[in-house]
Predicted model as a PDB file, atoms N, CA, C, CB and O in Angstrom, pLDDT in the B-factor column:
MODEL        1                                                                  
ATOM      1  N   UNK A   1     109.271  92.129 107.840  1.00 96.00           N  
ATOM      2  CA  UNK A   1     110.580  91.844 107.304  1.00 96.00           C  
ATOM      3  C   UNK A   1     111.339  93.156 107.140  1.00 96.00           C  
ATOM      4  CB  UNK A   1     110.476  91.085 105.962  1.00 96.00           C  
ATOM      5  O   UNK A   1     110.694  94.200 107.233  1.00 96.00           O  
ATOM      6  N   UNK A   2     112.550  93.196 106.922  1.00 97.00           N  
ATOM      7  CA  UNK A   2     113.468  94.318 106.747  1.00 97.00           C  
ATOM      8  C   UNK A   2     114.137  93.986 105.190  1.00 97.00           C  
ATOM      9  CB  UNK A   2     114.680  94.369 108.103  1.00 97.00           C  
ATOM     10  O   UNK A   2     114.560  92.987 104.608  1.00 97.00           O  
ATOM     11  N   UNK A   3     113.959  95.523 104.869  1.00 97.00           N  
ATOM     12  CA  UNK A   3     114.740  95.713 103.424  1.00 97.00           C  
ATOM     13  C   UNK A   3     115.843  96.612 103.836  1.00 97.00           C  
ATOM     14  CB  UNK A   3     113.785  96.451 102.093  1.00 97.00           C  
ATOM     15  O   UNK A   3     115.749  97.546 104.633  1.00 97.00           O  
ATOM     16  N   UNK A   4     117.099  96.145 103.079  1.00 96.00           N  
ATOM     17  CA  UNK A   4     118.378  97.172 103.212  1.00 96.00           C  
ATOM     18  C   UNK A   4     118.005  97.632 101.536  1.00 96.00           C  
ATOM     19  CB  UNK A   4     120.344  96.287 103.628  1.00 96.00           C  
ATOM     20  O   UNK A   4     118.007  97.043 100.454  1.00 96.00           O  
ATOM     21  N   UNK A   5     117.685  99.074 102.031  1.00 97.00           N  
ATOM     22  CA  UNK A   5     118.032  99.900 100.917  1.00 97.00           C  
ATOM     23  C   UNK A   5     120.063 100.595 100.212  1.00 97.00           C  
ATOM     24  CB  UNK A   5     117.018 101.170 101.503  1.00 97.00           C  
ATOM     25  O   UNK A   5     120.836 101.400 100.731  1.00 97.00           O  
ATOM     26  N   UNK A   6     120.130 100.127  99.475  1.00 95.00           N  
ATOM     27  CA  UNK A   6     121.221 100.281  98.772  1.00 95.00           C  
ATOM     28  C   UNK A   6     121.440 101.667  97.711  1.00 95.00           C  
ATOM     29  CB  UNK A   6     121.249  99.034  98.084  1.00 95.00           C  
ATOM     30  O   UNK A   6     122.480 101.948  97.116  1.00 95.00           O  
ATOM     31  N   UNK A   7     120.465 102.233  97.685  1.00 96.00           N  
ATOM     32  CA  UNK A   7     120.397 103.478  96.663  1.00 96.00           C  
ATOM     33  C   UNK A   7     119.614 104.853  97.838  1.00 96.00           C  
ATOM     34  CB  UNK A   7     119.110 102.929  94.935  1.00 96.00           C  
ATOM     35  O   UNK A   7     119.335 104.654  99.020  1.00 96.00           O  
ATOM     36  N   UNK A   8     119.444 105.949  97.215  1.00 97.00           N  
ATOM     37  CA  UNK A   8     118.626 106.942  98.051  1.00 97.00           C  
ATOM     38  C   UNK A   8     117.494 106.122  98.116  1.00 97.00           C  
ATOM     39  CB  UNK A   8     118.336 108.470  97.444  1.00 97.00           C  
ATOM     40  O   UNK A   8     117.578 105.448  99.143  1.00 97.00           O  
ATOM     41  N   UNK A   9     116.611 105.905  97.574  1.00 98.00           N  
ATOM     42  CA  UNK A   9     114.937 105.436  97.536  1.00 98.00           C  
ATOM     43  C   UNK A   9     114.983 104.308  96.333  1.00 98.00           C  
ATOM     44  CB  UNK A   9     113.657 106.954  97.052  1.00 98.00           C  
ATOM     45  O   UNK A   9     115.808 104.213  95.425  1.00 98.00           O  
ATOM     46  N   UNK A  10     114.079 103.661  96.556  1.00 98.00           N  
ATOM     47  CA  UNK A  10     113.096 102.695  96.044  1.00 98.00           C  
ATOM     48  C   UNK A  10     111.908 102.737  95.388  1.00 98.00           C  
ATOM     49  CB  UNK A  10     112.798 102.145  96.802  1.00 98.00           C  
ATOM     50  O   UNK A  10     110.922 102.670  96.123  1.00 98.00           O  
ATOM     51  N   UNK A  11     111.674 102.844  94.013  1.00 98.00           N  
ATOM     52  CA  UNK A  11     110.303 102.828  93.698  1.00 98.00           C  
ATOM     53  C   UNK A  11     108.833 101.521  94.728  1.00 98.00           C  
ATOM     54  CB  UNK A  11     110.568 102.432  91.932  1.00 98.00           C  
ATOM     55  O   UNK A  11     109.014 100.313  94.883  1.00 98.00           O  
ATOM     56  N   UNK A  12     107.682 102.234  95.177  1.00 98.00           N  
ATOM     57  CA  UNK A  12     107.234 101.325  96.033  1.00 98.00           C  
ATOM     58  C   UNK A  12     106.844 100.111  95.209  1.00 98.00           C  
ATOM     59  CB  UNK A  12     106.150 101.875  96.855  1.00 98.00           C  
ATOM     60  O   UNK A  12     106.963  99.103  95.905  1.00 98.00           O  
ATOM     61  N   UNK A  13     106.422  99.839  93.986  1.00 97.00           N  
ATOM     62  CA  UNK A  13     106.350  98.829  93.064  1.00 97.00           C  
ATOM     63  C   UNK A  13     107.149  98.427  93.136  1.00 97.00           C  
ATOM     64  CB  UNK A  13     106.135  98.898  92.014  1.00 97.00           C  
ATOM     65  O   UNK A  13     106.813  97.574  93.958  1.00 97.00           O  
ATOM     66  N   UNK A  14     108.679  98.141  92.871  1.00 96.00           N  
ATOM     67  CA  UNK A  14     109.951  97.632  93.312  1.00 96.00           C  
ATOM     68  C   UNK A  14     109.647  96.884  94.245  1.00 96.00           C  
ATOM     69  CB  UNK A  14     110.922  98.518  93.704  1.00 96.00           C  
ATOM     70  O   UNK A  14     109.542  95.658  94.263  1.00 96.00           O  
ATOM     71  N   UNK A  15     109.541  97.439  94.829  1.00 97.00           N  
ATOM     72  CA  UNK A  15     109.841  97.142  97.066  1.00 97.00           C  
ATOM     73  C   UNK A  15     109.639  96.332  97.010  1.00 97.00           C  
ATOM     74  CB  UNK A  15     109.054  97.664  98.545  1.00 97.00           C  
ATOM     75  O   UNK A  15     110.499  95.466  97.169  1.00 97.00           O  
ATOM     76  N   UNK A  16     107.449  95.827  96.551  1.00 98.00           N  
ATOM     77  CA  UNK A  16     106.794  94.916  96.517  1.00 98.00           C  
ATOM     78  C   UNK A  16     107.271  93.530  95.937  1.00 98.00           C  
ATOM     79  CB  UNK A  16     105.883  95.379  96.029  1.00 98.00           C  
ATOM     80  O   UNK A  16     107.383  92.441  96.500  1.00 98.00           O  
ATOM     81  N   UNK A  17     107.456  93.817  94.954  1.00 96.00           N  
ATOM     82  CA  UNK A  17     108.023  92.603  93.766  1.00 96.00           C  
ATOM     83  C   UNK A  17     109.643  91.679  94.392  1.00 96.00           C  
ATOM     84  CB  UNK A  17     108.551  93.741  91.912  1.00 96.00           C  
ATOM     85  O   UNK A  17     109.881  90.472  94.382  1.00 96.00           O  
ATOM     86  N   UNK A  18     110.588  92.960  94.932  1.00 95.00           N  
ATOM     87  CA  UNK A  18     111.986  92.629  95.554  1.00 95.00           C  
ATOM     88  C   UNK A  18     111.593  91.480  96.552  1.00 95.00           C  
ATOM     89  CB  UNK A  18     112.768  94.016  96.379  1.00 95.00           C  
ATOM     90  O   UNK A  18     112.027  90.332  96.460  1.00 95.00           O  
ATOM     91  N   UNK A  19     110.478  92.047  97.783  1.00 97.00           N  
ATOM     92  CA  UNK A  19     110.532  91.195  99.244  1.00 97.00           C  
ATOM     93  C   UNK A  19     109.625  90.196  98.682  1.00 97.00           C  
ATOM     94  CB  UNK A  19     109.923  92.007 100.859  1.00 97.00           C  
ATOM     95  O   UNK A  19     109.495  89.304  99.521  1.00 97.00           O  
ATOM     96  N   UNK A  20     108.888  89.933  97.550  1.00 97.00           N  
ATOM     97  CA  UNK A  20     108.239  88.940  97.593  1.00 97.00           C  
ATOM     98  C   UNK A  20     106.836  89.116  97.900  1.00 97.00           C  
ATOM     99  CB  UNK A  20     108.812  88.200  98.329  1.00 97.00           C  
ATOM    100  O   UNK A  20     106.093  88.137  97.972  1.00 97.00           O  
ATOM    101  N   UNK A  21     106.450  90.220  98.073  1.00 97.00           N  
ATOM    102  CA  UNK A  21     105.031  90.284  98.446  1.00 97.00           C  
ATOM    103  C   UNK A  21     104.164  89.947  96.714  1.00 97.00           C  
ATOM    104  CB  UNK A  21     104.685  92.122  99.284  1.00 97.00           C  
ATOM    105  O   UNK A  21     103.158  89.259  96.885  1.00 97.00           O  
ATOM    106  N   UNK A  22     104.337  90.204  95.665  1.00 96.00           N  
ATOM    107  CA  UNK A  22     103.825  89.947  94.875  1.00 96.00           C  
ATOM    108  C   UNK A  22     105.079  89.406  93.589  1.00 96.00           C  
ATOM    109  CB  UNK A  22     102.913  91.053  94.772  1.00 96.00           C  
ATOM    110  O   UNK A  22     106.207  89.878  93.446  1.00 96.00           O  
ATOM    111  N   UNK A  23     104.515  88.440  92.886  1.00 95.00           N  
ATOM    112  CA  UNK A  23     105.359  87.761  91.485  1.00 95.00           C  
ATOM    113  C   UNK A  23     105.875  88.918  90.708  1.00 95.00           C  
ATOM    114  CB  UNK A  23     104.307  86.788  90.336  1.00 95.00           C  
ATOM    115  O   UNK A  23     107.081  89.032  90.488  1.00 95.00           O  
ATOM    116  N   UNK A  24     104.995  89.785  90.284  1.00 93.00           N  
ATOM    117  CA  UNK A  24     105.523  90.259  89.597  1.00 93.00           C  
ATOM    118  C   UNK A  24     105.319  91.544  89.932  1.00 93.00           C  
ATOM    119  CB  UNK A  24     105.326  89.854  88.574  1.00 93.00           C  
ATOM    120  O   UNK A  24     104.977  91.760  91.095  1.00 93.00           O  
ATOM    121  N   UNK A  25     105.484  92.713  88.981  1.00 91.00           N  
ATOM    122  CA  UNK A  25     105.726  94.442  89.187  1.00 91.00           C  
ATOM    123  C   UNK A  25     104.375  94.738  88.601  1.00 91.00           C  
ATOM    124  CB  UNK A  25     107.219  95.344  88.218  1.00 91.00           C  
ATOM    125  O   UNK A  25     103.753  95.612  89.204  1.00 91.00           O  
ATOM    126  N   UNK A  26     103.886  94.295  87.738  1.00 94.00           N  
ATOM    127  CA  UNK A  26     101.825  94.384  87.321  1.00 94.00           C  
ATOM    128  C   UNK A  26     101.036  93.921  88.402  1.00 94.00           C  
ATOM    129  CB  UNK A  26     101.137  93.195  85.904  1.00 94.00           C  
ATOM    130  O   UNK A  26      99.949  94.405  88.718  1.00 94.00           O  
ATOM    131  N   UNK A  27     101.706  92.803  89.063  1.00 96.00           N  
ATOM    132  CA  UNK A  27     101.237  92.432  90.591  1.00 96.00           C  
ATOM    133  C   UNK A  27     100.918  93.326  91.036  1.00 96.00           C  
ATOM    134  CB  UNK A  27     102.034  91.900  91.531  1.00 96.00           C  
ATOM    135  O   UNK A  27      99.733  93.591  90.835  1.00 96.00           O  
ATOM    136  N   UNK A  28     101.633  94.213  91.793  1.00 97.00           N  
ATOM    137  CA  UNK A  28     102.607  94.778  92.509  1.00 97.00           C  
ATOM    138  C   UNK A  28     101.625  96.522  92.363  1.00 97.00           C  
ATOM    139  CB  UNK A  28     104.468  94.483  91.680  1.00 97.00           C  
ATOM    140  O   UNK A  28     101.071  97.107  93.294  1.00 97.00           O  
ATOM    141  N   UNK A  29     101.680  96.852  91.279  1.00 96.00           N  
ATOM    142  CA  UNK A  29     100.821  97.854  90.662  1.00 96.00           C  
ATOM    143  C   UNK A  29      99.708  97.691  90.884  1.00 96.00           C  
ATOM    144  CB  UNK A  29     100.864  98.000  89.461  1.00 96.00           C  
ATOM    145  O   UNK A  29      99.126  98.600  91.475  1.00 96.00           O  
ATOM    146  N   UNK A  30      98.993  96.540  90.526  1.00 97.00           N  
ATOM    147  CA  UNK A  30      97.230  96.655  90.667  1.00 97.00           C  
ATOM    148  C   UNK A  30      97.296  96.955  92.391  1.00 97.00           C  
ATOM    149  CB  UNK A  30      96.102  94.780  90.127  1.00 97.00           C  
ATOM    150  O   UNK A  30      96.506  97.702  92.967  1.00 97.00           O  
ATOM    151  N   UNK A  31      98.325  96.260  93.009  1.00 97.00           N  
ATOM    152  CA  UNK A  31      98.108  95.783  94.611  1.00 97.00           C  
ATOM    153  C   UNK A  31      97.781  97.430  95.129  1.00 97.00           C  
ATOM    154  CB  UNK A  31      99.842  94.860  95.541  1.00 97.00           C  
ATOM    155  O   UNK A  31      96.856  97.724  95.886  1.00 97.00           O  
ATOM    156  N   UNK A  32      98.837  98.482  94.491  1.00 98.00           N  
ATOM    157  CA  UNK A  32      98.827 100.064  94.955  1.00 98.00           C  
ATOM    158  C   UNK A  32      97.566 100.148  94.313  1.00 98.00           C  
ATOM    159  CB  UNK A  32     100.117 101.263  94.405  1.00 98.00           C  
ATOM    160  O   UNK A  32      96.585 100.233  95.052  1.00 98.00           O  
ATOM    161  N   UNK A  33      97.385 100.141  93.033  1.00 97.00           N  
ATOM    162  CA  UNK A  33      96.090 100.846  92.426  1.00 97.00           C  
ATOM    163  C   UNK A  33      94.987 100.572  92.987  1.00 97.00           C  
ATOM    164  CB  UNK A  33      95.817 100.580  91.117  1.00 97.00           C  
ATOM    165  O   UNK A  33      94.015 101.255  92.667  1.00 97.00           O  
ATOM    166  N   UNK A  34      94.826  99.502  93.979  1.00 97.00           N  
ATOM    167  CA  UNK A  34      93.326  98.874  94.802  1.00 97.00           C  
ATOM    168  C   UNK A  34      93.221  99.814  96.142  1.00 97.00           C  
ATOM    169  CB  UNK A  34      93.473  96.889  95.406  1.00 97.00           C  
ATOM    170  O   UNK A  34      92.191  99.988  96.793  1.00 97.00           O  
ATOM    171  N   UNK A  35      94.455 100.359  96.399  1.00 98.00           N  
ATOM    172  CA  UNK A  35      94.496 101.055  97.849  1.00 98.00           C  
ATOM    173  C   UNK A  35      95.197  99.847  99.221  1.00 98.00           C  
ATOM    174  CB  UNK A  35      92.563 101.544  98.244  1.00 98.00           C  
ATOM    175  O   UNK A  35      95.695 100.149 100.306  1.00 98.00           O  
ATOM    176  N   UNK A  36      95.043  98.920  98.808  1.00 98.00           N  
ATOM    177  CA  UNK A  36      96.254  97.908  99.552  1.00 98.00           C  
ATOM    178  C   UNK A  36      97.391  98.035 100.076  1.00 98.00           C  
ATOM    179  CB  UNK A  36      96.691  97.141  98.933  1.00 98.00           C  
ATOM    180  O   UNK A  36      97.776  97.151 100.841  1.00 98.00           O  
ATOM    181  N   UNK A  37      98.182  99.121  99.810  1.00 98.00           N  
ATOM    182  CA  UNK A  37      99.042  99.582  99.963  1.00 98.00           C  
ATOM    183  C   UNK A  37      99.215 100.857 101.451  1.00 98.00           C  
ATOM    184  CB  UNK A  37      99.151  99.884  98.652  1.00 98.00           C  
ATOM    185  O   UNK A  37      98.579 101.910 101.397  1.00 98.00           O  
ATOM    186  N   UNK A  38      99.910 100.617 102.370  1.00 98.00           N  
ATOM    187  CA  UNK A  38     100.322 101.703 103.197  1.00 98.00           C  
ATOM    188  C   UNK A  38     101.839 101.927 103.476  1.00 98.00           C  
ATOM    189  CB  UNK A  38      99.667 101.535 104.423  1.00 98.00           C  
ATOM    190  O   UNK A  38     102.696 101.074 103.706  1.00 98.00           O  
ATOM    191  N   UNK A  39     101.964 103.287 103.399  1.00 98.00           N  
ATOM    192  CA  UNK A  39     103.284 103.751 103.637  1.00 98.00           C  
ATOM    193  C   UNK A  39     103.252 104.720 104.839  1.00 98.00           C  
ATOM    194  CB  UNK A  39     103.861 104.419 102.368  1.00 98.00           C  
ATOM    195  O   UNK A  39     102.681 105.809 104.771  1.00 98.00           O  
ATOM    196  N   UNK A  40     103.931 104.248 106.014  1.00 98.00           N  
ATOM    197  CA  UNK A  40     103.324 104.641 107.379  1.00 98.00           C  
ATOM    198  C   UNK A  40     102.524 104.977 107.655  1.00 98.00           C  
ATOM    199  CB  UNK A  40     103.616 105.222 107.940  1.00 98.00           C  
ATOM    200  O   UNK A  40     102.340 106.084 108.160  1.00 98.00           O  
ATOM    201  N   UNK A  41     101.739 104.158 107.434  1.00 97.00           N  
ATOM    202  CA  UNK A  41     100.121 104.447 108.055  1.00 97.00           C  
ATOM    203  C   UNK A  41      99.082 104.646 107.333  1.00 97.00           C  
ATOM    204  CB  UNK A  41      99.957 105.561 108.810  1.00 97.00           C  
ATOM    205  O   UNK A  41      97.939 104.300 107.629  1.00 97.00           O  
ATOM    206  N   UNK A  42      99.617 105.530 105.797  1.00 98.00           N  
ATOM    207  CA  UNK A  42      98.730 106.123 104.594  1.00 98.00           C  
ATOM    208  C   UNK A  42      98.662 105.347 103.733  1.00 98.00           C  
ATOM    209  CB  UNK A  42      99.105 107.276 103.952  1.00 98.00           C  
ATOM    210  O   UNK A  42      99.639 104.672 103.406  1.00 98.00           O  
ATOM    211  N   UNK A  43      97.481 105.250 103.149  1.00 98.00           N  
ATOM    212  CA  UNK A  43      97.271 104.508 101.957  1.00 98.00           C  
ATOM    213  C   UNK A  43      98.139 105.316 100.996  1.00 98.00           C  
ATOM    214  CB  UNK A  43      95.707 104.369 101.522  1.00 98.00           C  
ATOM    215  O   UNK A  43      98.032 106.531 101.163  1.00 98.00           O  
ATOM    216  N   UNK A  44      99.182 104.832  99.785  1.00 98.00           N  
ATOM    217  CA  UNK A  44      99.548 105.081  99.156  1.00 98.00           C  
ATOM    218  C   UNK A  44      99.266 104.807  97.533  1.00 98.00           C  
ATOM    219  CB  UNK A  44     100.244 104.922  99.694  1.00 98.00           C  
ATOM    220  O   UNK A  44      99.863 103.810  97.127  1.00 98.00           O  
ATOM    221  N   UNK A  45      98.813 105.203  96.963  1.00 98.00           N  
ATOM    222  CA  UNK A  45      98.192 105.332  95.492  1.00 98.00           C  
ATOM    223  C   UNK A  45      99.082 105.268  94.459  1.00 98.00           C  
ATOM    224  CB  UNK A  45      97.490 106.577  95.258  1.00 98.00           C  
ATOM    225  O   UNK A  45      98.826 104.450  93.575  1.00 98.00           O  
ATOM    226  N   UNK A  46     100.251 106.059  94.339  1.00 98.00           N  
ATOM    227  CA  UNK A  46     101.553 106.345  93.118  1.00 98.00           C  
ATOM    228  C   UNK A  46     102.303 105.014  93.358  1.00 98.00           C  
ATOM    229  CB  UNK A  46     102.795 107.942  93.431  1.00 98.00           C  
ATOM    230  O   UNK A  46     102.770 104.734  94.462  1.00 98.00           O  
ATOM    231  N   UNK A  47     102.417 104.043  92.068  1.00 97.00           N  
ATOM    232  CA  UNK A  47     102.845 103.347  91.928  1.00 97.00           C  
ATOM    233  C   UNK A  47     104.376 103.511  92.404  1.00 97.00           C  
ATOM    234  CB  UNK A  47     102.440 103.107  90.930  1.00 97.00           C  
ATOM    235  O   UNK A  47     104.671 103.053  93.508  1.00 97.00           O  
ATOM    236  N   UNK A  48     105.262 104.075  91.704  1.00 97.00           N  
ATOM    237  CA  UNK A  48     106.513 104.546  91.449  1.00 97.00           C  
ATOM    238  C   UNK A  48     106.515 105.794  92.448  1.00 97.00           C  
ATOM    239  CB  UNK A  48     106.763 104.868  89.854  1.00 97.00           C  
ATOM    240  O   UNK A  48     106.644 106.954  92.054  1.00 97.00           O  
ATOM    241  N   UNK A  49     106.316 105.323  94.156  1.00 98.00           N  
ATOM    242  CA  UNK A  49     106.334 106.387  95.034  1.00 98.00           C  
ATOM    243  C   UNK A  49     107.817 105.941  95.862  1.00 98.00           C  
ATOM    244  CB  UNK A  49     104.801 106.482  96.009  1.00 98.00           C  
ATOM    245  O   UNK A  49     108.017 104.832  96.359  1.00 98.00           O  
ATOM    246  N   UNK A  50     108.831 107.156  95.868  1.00 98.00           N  
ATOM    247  CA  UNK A  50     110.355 107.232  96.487  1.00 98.00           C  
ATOM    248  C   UNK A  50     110.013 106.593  98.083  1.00 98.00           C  
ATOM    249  CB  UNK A  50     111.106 109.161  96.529  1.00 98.00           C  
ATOM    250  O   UNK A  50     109.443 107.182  99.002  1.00 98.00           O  
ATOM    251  N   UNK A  51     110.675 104.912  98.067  1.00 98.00           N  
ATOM    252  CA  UNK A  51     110.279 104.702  99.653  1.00 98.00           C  
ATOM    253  C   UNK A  51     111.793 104.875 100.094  1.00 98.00           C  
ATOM    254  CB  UNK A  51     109.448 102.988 100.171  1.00 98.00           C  
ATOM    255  O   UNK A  51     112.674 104.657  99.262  1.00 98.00           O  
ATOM    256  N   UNK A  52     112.015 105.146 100.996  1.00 98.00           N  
ATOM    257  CA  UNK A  52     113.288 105.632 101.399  1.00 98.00           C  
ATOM    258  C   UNK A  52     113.810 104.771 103.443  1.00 98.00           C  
ATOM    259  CB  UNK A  52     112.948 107.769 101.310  1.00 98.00           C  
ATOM    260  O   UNK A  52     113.225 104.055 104.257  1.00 98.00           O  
ATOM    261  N   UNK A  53     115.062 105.403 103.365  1.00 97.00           N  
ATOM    262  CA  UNK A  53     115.154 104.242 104.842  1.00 97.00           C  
ATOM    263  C   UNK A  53     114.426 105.135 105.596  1.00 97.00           C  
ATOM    264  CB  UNK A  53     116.878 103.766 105.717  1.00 97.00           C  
ATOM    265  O   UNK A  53     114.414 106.345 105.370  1.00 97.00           O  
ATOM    266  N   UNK A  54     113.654 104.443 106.724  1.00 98.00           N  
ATOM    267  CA  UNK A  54     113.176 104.695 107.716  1.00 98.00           C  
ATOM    268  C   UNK A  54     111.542 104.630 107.999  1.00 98.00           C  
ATOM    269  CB  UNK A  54     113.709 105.738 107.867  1.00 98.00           C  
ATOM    270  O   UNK A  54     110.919 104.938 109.015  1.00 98.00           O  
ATOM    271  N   UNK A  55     110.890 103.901 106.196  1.00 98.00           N  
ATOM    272  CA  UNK A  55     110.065 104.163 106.354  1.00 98.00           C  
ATOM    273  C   UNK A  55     109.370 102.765 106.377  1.00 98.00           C  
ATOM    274  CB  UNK A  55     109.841 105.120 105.654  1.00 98.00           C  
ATOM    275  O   UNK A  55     110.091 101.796 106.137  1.00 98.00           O  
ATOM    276  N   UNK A  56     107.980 102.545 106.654  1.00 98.00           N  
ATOM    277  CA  UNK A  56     107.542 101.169 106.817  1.00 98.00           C  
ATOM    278  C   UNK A  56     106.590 101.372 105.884  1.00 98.00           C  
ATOM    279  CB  UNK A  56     107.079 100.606 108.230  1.00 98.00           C  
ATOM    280  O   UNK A  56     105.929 102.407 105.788  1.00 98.00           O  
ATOM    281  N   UNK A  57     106.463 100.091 104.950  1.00 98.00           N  
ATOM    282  CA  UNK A  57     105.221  99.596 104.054  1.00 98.00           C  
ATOM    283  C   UNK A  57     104.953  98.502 104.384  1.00 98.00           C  
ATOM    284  CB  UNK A  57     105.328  99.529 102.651  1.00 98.00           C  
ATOM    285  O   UNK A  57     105.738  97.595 104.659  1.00 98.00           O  
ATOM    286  N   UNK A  58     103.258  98.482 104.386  1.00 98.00           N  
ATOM    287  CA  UNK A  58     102.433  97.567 105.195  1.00 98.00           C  
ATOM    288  C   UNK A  58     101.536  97.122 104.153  1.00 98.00           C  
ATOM    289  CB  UNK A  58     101.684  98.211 106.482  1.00 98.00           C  
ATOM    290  O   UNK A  58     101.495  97.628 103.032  1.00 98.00           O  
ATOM    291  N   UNK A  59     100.558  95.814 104.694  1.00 97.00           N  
ATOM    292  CA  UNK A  59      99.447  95.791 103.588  1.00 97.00           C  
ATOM    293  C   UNK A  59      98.952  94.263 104.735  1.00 97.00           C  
ATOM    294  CB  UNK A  59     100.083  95.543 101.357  1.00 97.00           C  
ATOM    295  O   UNK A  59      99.424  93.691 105.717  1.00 97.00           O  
ATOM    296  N   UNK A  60      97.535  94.122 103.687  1.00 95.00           N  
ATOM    297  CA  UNK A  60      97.146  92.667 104.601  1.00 95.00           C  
ATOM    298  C   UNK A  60      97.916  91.440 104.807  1.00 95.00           C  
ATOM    299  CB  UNK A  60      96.030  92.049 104.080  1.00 95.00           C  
ATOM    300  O   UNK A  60      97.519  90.503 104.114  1.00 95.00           O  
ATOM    301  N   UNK A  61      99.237  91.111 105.825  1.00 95.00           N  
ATOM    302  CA  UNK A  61      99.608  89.987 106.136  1.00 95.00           C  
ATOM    303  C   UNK A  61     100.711  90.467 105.822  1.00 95.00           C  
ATOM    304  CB  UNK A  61      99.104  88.822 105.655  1.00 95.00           C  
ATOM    305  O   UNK A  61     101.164  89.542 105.147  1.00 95.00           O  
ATOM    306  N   UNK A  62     101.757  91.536 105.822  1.00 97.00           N  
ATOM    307  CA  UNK A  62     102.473  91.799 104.946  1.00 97.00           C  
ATOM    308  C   UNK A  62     102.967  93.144 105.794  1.00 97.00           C  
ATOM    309  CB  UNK A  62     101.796  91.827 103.503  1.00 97.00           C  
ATOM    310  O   UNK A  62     102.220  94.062 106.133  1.00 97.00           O  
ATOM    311  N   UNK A  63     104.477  93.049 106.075  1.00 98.00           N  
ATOM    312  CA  UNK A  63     104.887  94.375 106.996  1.00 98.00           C  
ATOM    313  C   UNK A  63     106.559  94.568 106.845  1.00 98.00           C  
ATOM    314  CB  UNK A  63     104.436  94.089 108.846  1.00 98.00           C  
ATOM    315  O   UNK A  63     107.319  93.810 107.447  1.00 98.00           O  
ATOM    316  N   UNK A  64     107.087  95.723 105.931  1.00 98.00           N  
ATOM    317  CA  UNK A  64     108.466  95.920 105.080  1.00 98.00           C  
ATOM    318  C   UNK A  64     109.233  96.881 105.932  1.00 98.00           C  
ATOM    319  CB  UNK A  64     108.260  96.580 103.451  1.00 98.00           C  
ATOM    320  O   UNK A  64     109.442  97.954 105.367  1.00 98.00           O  
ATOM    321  N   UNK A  65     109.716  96.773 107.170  1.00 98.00           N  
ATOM    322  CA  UNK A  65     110.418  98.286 107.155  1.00 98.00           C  
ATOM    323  C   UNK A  65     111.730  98.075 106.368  1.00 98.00           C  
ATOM    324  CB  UNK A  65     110.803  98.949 108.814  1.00 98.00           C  
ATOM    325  O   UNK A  65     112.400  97.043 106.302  1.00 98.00           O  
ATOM    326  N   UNK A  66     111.997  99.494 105.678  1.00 98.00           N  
ATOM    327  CA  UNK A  66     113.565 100.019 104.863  1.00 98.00           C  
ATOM    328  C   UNK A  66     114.329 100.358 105.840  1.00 98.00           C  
ATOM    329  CB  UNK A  66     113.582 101.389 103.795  1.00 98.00           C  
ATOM    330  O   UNK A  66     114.005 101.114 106.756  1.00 98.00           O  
ATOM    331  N   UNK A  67     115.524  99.748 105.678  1.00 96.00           N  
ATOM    332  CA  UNK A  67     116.706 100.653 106.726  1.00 96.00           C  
ATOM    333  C   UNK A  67     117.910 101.055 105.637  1.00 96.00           C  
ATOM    334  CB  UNK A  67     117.548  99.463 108.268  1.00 96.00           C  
ATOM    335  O   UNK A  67     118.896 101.690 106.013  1.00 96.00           O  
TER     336      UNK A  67                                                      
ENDMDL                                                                          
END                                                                             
């Protein structure tokens, strides 16, 4: 799916919770804190990590690019 980013960046907890990948933002958090989380390619760990346009977040069944 595609997110239009509207600000410089996006907290990646945000992101999650916005497109629907998880109910809520504690969702959303454990989902990074398990390692579930990739931000082009890298597992990403920091909850509250700046996703910005151009970049893609991924996870099992689940694929966000920002423009």
């Amino acid at each position: 799916m595609d997110f239009e980013l509207r600000s410089e960046y996006i907290a990646l907890c945000d992101l999650l919770k916005y497109c629907g990948i998880t109910e809520t933002g504690g969702m959303a958090k454990h989902l990074i804190a398990e390692g579930l989380v990739l931000v082009d390619g890298e597992v990403e760990l920091r909850k509250r990590a700046k996703i910005r346009s151009g970049q893609v977040v991924s996870g099992e069944g689940f694929s966000i690019r920002v423009e």
